[in-house]
N, C-alpha and C positions, 0 to 999 in steps of 0.2 A: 528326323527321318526325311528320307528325300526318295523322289521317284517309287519304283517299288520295292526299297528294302525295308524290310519291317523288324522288328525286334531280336531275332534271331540272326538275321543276318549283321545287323550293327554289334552285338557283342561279341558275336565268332572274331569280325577284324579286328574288335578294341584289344589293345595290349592288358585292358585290366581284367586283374581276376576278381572278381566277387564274392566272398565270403559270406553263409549263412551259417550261423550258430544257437544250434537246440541242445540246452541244456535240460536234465531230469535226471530223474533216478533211474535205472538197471529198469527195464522191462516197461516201462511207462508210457510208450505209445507216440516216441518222437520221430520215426519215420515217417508215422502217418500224414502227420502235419505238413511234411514236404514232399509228399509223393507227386501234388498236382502240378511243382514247380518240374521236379523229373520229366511229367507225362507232357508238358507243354511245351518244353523246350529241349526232351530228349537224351539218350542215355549219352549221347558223344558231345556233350559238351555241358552234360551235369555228371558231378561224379560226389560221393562220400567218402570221409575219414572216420572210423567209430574211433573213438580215443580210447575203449579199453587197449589197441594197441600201445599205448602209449603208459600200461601199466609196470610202476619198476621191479614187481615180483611175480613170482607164479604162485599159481595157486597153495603147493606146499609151501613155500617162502612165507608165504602171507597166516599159514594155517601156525607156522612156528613164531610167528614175531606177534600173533593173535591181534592182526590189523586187519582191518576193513577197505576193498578199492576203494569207497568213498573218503578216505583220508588224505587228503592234498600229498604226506610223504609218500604215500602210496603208487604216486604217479608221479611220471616224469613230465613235469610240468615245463620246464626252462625248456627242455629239446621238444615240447611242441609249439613252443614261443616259437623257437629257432626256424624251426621246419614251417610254420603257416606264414612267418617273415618271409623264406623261401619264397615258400609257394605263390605270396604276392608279387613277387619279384619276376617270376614268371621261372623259378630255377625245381629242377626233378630234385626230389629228396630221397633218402635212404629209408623208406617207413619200416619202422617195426612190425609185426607181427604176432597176437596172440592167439594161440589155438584154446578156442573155449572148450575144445571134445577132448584134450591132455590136459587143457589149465598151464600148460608150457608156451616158449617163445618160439616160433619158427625163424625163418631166414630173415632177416630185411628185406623188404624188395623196390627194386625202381618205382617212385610217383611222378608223374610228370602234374602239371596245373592243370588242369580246366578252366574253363571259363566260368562256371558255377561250379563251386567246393562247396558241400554240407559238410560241418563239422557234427557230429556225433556224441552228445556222453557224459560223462560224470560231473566234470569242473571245465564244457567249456567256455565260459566266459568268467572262471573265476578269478586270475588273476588284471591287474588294471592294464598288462601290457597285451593282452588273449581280447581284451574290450578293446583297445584302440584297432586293433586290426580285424574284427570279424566286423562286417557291413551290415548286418541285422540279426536281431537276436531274439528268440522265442524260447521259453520257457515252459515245459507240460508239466501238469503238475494234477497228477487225477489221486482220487481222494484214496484212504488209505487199502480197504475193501476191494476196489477196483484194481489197484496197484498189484494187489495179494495175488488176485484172481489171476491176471495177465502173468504174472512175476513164475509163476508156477506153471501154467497152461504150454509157456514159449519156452522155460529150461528142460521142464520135465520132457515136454514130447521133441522138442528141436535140439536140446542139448545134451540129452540124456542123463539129467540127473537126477538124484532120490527124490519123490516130495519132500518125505520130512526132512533130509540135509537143504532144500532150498527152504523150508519156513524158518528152520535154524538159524540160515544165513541173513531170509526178511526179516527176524525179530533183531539178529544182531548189530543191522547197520543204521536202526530207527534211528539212533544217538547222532553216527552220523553223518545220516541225510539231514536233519534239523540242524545242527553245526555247522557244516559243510556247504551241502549242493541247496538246499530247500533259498539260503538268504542269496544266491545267484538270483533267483527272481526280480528283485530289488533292480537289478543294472540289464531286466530283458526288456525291448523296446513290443514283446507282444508274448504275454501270459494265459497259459491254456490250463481251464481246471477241466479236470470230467470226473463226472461222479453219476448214479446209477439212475437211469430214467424214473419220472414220476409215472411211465406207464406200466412197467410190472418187470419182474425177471423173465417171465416168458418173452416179452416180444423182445427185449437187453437179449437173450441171449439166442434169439432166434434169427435176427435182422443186423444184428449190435448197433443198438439204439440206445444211446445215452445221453444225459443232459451234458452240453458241453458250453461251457462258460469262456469270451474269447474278455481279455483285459487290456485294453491299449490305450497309449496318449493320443492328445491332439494331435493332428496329421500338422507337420507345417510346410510341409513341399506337399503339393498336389500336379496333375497332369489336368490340363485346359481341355475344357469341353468335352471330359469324362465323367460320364455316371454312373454309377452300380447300382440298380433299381433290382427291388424286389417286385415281382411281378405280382401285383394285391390283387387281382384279377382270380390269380391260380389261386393266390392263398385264401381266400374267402368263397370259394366256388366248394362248393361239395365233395369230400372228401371221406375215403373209406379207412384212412386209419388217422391217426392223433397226433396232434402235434402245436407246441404251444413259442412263444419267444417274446423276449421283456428285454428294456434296456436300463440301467443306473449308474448314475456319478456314485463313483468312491475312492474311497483313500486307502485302500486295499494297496499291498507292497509296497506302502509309503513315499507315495503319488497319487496327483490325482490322474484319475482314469475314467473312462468308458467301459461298461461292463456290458454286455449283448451275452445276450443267454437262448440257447435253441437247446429243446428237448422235441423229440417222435420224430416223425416222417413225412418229406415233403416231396408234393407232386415236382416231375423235371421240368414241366413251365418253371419253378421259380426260379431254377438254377439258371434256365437256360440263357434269362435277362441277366445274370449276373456273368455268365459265359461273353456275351451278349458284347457288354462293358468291354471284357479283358481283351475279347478281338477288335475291337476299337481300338483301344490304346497301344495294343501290339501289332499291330495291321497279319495279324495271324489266324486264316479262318480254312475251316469249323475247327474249336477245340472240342466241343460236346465230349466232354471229360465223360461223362455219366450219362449218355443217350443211350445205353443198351437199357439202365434202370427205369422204369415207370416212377418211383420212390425213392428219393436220396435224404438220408440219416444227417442229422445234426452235425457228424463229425467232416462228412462230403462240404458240408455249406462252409463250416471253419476254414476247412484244410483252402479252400478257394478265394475266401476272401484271405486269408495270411496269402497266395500267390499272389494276388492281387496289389497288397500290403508292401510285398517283397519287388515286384516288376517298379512298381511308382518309387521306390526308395532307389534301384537304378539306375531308372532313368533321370532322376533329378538331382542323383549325385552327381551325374556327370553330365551333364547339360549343355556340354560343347559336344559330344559325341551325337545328340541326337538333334533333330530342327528345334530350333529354341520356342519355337509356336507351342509346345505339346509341353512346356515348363512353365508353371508358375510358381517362383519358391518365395 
């Protein structure tokens, strides 16, 4: 980075697109995760693909051949190889279209690249040529209760379907998601569990407060003379609601990892040191994602440090694009 252009302005020029890839099940809470990369760097030049487009049947189709979208046949896999090859290329593609309110296909329509694509959905990083091309990969994966609750709350009232045809359809794809989407985890370069706060269902579902477990490798590229501090000050200072966080090595997805766990709610001093950081490293200020909040939830602190996660894996990809001072790989 040179004079005053800061992070946003180097990857608007750069010819490369960037790919993120969140893999999980139907209703599991993978937008979340990347919202604060949206909020930080904006709807014009972050954009998402949800890959149910990219399913090969409709909804009848699938109810006669009694297949599940979670079945690799079930998607058309090769044409979104094809299409995210495209889209690095920097070439508009033909995207598909499914309407979840007929369970039918609509039109194709024009995609052009952005500069940051989220990919969306079932299988994306399932095959090994979907891994060579997406730039970082996360994996949500909240426990199976939590999954139910979500799974049904966003079809029934946003999609308008029956409850009991959506618990019909959650019991029938258990097989497989375990088969299928669950062993993607394995090839995510950052694993999110979430499962239901040790402070109670009242405050879960008054604040949605959840314990949320982040699982990552060692970092081997870092950015020089950036820190991400928690602010111990805020966190040990007197506090009117709960909130607890633990770290452990394990071999969880069959790697070793880093396992950081936050449950309850924390005052916006801690966030804001960790805000603090990202305008360092991206010469982009204020981002105060969460200054309207007095109290930001376990899932705020995640979804920040995975932005955080994802900006340092850009910029030290490409290390001729930005001042070489700001790479250490």
């Amino acid at each position: 980075m040179t004079g005053n252009e800061n992070f946003r302005d180097i990857i608007i020029k750069s010819p490369r697109v960037f790919i993120i890839g969140v893999a999980g099940d139907s209703g599991s809470g993978k937008t979340t995760f990347t919202n604060s990369v949206r909020k930080i760097f904006g709807d014009d030049i972050v954009s998402t693909i949800t890959l149910d487009d990219y399913h090969t049947f409709d909804r009848e189709e699938r109810k006669k051949r009694n297949i599940t979208p979670l079945a690799p046949e079930a998607n058309n896999l090769s044409l979104l190889e094809e299409h995210v090859a495209n889209l690095k290329d920097g070439i508009t593609i033909k995207k598909p279209v499914y309407n979840h309110k007929t369970g039918m296909f609509d039109p194709p329509v024009p995609y052009a690249p952005s500069e940051i694509i989220i990919l969306e959905g079932l299988h994306t990083f399932f095959t090994s040529r979907l891994r060579e091309l997406i730039d970082f990969t996360i994996f949500v994966n909240p426990d199976t209760n939590v999954k139910y609750s979500w799974k049904i709350n966003r079809d029934v009232m946003d999609r308008g379907y029956k409850k009991e045809d959506v618990l019909a359809e959650l019991k029938s794809r258990d097989a497989d998601y375990k088969n299928f989407v669950e062993p993607q985890a394995k090839h995510a370069n950052a694993v999110i569990e979430i499962s239901d706060s040790t402070y109670g269902k009242r405050v879960q579902n008054a604040r949605n407060v959840y314990k949320v477990t982040l699982y990552q490798e060692k970092i081997d590229e870092t950015i020089q003379n950036i820190s991400l501090n928690f602010n111990l000050f805020a966190i040990n200072s007197l506090s009117d609601r709960n909130f607890c966080m633990g770290f452990k090595h394990t071999n969880k997805y069959g790697r070793k990892s880093g396992a950081l766990f936050l449950d309850g709610e924390f005052q916006y001093d801690v966030v804001r040191y960790l805000e603090k950081g990202i305008e360092d490293q991206i010469k982009m200020r204020p981002l105060s994602l969460f200054a309207e909040k007095r109290y930001v939830n376990a899932t705020d602190l995640i979804a920040l440090l995975l932005a955080w996660r994802i900006i340092n894996k850009r910029i030290s990809s490409s290390p001729d694009e930005f001042n070489a001072r700001y790479c250490r790989i």
